[in-house]
N, C-alpha and C positions, 0 to 999 in steps of 0.2 A: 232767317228761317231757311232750313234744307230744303231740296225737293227731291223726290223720286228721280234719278240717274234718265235722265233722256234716252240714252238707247235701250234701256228696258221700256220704259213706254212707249216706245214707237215701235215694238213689237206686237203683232197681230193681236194683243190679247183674249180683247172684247170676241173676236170674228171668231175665235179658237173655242175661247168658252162657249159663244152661240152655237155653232157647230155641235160639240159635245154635249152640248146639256139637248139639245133640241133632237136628237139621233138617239140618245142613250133615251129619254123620254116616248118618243114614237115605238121602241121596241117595249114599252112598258114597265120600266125602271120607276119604283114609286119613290125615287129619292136619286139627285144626278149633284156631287159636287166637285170640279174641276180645279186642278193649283197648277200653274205657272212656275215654276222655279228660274231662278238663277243664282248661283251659288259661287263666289271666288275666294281659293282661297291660296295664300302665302305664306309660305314659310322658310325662315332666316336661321340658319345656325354656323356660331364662329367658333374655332376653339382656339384658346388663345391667340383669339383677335383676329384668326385667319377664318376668313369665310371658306365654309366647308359644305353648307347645301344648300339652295334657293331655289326653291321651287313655287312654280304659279300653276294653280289647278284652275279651271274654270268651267263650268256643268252649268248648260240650259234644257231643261227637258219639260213634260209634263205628265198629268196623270186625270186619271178618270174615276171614280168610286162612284158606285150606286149600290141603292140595294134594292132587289130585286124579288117577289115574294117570301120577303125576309132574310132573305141571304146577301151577303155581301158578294161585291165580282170589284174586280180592279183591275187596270191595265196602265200604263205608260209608255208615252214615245216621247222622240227626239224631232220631228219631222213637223216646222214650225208653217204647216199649211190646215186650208179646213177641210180638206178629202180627210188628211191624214187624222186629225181631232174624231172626225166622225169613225173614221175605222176602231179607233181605241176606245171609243166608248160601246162601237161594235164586241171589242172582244172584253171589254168589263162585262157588258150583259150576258156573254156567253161562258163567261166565268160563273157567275153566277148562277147562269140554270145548271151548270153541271156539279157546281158544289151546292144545290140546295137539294139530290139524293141524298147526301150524307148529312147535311146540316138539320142538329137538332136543336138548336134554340134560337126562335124567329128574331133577326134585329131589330128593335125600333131606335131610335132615339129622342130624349129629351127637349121637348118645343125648346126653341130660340125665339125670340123675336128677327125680323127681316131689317136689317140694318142699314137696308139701301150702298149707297154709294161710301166709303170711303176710304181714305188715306192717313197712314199711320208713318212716322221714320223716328227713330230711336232717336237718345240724347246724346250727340256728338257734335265736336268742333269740325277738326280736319279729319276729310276721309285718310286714314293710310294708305291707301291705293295709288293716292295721289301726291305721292311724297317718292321721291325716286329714289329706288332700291337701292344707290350709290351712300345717300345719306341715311338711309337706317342702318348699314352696315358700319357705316365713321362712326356713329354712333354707340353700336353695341359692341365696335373694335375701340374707342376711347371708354369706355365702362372698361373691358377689358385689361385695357394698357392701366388704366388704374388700378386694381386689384393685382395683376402683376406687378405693379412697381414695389409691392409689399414683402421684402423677405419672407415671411411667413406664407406666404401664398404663392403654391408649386403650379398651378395649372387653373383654368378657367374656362368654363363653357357658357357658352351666349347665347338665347334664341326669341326669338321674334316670331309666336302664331295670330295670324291675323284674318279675320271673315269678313266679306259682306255678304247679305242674302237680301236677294228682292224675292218678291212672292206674291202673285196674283191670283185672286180664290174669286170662284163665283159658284151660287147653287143657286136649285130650283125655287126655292121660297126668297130669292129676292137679294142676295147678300153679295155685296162685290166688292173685296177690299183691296187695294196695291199696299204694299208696306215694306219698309226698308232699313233693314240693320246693321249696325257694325260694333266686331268685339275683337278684341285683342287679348295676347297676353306676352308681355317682357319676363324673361329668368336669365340669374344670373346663378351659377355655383361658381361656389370656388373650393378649390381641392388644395388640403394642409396634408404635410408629409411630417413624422418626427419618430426616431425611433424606430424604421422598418413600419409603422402604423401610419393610416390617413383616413382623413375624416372629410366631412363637406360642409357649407356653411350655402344655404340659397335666398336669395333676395325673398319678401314676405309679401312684396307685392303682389296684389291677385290678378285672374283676370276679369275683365271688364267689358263692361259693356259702351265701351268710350271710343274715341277718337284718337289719333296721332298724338292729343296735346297732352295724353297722360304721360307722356315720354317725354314730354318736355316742361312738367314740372304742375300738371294738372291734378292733385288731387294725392301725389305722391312725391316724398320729399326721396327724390333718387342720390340726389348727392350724399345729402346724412345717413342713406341705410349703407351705402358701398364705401362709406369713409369707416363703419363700423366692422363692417366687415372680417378684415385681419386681424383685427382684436380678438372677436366671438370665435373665428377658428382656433387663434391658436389656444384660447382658454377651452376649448372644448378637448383640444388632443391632450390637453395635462391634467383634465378633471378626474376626480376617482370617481368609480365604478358604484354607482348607488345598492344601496342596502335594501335590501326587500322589505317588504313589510307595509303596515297602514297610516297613510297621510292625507293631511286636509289639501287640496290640490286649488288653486289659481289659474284657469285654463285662461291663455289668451286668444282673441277671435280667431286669429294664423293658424288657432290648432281646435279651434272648439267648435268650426265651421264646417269638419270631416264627419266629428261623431255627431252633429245634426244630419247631415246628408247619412251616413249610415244608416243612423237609430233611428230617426224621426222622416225624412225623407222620403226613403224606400221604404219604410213601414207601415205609413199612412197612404201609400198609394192604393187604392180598391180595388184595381184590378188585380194586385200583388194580394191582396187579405183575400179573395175570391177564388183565389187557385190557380187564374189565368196563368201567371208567370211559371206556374211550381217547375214545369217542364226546363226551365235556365235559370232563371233567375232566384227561384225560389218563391218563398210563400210568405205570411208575417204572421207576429205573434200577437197585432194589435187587430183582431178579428172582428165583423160587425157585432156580435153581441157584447162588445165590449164597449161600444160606442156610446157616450153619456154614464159609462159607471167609470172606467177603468182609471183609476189615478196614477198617472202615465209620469205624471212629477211632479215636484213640492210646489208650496201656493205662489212661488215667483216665477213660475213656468209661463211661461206665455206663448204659444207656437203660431206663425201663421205662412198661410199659403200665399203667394200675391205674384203674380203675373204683370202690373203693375210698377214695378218697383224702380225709380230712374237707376240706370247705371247697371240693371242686373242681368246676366247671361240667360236667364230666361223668360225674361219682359218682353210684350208684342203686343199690341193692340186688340186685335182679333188671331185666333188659335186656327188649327188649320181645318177645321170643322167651322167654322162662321160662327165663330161664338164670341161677345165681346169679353176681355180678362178683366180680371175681379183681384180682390182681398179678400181673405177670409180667414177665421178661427183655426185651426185644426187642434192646439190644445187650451184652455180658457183657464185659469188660477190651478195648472197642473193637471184638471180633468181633459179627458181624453173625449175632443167634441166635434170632429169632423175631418172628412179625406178629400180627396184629391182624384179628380170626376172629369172624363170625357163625355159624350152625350149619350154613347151607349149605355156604358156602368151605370148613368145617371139614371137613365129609365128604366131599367134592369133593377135599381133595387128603389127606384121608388123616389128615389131622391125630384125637386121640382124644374130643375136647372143643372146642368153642367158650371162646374167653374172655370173652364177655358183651357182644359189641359190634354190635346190633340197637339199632335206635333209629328211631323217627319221630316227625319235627316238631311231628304233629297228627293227628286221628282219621280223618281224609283220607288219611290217608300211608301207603303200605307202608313197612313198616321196610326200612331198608337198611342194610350194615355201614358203621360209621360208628367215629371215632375217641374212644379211651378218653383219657384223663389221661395225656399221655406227659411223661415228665419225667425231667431229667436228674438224677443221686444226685450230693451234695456228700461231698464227700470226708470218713470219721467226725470226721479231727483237723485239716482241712483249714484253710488259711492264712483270714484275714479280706481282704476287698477291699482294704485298706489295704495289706497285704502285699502282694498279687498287684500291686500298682503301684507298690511300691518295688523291687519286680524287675524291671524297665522299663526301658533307658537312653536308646530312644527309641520314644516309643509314641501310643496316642490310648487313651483310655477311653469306652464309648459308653455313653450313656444313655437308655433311652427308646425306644419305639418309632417309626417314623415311614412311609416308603413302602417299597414291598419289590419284586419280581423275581423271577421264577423260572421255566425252561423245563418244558415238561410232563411230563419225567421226571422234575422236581426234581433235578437235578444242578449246574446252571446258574445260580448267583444272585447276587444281587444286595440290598442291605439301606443303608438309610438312619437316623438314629437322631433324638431330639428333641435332643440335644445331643453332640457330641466335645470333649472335654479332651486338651489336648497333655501326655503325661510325656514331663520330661526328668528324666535321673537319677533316677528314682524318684519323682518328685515329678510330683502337677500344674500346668500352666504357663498357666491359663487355657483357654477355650473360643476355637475355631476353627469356622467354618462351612464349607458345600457336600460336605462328607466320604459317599462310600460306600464301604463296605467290599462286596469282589468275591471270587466263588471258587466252587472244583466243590464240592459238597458231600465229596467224600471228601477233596480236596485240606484244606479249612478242619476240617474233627474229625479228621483225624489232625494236625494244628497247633496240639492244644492239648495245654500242658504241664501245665497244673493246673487244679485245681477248688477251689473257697472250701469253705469247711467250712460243717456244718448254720445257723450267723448268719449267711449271707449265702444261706441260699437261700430265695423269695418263689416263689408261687404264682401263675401271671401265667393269661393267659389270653382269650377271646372266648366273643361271644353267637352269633356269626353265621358258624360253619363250614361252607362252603357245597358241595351234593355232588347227583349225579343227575339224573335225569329224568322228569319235572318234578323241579325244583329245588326243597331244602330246607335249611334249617338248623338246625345243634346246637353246642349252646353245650360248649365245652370248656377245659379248664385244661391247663397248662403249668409246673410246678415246675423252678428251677435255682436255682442255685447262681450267683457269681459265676467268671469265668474267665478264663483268661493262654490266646492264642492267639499263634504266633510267625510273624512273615514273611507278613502276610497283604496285599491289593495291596490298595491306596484309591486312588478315584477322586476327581477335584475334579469332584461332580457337575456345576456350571454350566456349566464349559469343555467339559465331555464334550458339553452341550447345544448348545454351539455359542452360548454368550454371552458 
């Protein structure tokens, strides 16, 4: 068993949050909740094998939110004493009386229970932290020397993003958690030259929410995807330029893990369907009166939300509002039957509970609702990818993620992938270039007939989901399955371009 990093708990915590919650409350704050941060992070990149940037970031700070005859105040410092705790929940409160002139709709939030005391750390082996930065670079420079050692492969880039965050939350109703994470993510490209032309080929592995030993063979077979590699380039720089037109499509997780974070993702978050966002991020097309009617997709649809999830970039025990994380519905046999809820949104429209989706970047940051683990459920007895493309008779298989599209309702998109396979009769017929697949969000998941069974579904996911004002990011995960969609329209991206 892990425990909380010793030198984050032997920082003031407890005396810091006493301080703040007990100063923010005496000036008459009817709500005081305090977070501790610590945040490090690393970053490794080689190109061809030569280390070229490593950098250690590392942010301890904290923050203060209350709210204050219905208005929100926030404030954060660096200044790890309890004068200083108290001044900053001083100038949260004085935020607040000066922004509730203008504030026109009172805060509440959604009852929690008081969770008392405790300790959460994510599912990992070896911290990376604790692996010296000498041997992750032999590492990503021997990945390297392998893919160069392949004729067909002109150049290579290598990088290594890696987090921990500790985080200590207390509020006035009782809730005190410490809890401790760690995510990473390994890439590898490699760059084909032929012809005056060059293309890219990048490793599929995602990022994670793991430890060091995913790099050394946990959970991911790193050898057999980099021995594949010079292969998949060079047949990509000789494939012909796909044909426009309508195919049954084979999405694999590597690529079917984006248009959930697009379509379903950002769509089902409330505060986005409420307007909150429209000013940046935009608005959604899955609106609450659509909630319980709207057939979002066919009866093998299955969405859910889950905070929860071992291994996932935005799994955490308790959210940054003191709320504990949950699973839950967001679409049930395709109907469209639940969002994705902070404590505010929560009692704002009624809802009983928050599902635990508060989150901020940094000790800087007021939390904002932000998105959980949304992922698609594989069917229990469901077909393997091999099946779902011998049901095919004429089709593309996509692989991979690549550029993407999408209007600000998310309804409108657009998706490109690192490689398409032509099925004919069931079979693969080689790889094809310039392919997008096009369609309204409701048009493409009511289009799909089937789901792969639990062997085909991978936990995909990102570091950098990006949201608000000022702008932040949080890393989240993306689980599916593999899937048979029918009739869906491909574009020959180059021609579309006008080349």
């Amino acid at each position: 068993m892990r425990e909380i990093d010793s030198d984050f708990t032997a920082l003031p915590l407890r005396a810091l949050a006493d301080a703040a919650l007990s100063r923010a409350r005496e000036l008459g704050a009817e709500h005081v909740d305090f977070r501790l941060e610590r945040i490090r992070h690393q970053t490794l990149r080689l190109s061809d094998g030569n280390l070229e940037t490593a950098i250690d970031a590392d942010s301890t700070g904290f923050a203060v939110r209350v709210i204050l005859a219905g208005t929100w105040g926030f404030a954060s410092g660096i200044d790890l004493t309890t004068d200083a705790a108290a001044r900053v929940a001083e100038q949260a409160v004085e935020v607040a009386k000066v922004a509730a002139a203008i504030n026109r709709e009172r805060i509440e939030l959604a009852a929690e229970p008081a969770h008392g005391d405790r300790v959460w750390i994510s599912s990992y082996e070896v911290d990376p932290f604790d692996v010296a930065v000498r041997d992750k670079t032999a590492l990503l420079g021997d990945w390297s020397a392998r893919l160069l050692g392949d004729d067909r492969v002109a150049h290579v880039d290598a990088s290594l993003l890696q987090v921990k965050e500790n985080k200590f939350y207390a509020d006035t109703a009782g809730t005190v958690t410490t809890q401790q994470r760690v995510r990473l993510h390994p890439v590898l490209t490699a760059v084909g030259i032929r012809d005056g032309a060059f293309d890219t080929m990048r490793t599929l592995a995602p990022p994670a929410g793991r430890g060091y030993e995913y790099l050394t063979g946990a959970a991911w077979d790193w050898d057999d995807e980099l021995a594949r590699i010079p292969e998949l380039l060079a047949e990509k720089l000789t494939a012909p330029s796909v044909e426009a037109g309508t195919y049954d499509l084979v999405v694999d997780p590597s690529n079917l893990w984006l248009t959930i974070h697009e379509s379903i993702g950002h769509a089902t978050e409330l505060d986005r369907a409420l307007g909150y966002e429209a000013a940046y991020a935009g608005t959604s097309f899955a609106t609450p009166d659509k909630l319980g009617s709207l057939q979002y997709g066919s009866k093998v649809m299955n969405i859910t939300g889950d905070r929860t999830a071992e291994h996932g970039l935005a799994t955490i025990g308790y959210d940054d509002e003191g709320v504990e994380t949950q699973a839950w519905d967001i679409v049930r046999d395709g109907l469209f039957v639940g969002y994705q809820l902070d404590r505010r949104i929560a009692r704002l429209t009624g809802a009983e509970r928050s599902n635990g989706c508060a989150f901020a970047d940094s000790p800087s940051s007021m939390p904002l609702q932000r998105m959980a683990n949304v992922s698609l459920r594989p069917a229990p007895q469901g077909p393997s990818t091999e099946e779902l493309i011998s049901g095919v008779d004429r089709g593309l298989y996509v692989v991979g993620d690549k550029s993407w599209s999408i209007d600000m309702q998310r309804y409108n998109f657009q998706f490109t992938g690192q490689r398409f396979y032509k099925i004919e009769n069931g079979r693969l017929a080689g790889q094809v270039r310039d392919a997008a697949y096009q369609a309204t969000t409701t048009d493409f998941w009511n289009s799909m007939e089937a789901v792969g069974g639990p062997q085909t579904y991978v936990l995909g996911g990102a570091f950098n989901c990006g949201k608000g004002q000022p702008g932040q990011v949080a890393p989240v995960s993306h689980g599916t399955p593999s899937a048979l969609f029918r009739g869906v329209n491909i574009l020959n991206a180059v021609k579309e371009a006008g080349k």
